[in-house]
C-alpha positions in Angstrom: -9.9 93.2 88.8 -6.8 94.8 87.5 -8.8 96.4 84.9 -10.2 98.3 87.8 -6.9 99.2 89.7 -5.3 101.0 86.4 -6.6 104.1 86.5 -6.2 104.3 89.9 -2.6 103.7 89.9 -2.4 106.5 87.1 -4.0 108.8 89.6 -1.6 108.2 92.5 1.5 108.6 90.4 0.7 112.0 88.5 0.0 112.8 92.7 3.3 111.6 93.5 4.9 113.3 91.1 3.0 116.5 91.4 4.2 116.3 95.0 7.9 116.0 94.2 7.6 118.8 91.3 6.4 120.9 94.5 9.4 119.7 96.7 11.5 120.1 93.9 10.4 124.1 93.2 10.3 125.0 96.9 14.2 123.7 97.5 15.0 124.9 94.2 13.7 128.6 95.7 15.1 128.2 98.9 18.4 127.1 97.3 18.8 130.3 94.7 17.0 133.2 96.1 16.7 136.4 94.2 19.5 138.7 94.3 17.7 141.4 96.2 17.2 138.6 99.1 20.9 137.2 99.1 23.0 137.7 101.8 25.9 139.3 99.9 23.8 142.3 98.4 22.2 142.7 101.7 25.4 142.8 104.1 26.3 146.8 102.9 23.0 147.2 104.6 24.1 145.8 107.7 27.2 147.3 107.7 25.7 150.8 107.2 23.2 150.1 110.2 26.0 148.8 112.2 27.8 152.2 111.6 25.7 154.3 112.3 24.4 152.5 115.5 27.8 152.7 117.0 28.7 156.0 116.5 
């Protein structure tokens, strides 16, 4: 009967793990954007529409 249940268990954990590796890449995005996206090189753009909106 264990015979049987090996390959199985072999199955589920390459799933498990190809599940974290997927957690693991989206919070690794989320964590360390590109630098056209951070919030640093995008503030001068704010700033600029903020100036010209109030004058």
């Amino acid at each position: 009967m264990q015979k049987h249940l090996f390959p199985c268990a072999w199955i589920f954990a390459a799933l498990v793990l190809g599940i974290l590796a997927c957690l693991i890449a989206i919070a690794w995005m989320l964590l360390h954007p590109p630098e056209a996206t951070r919030i640093s090189a995008g503030a001068h753009f704010v700033w600029e529409v903020l100036r010209h909106a109030t004058a």
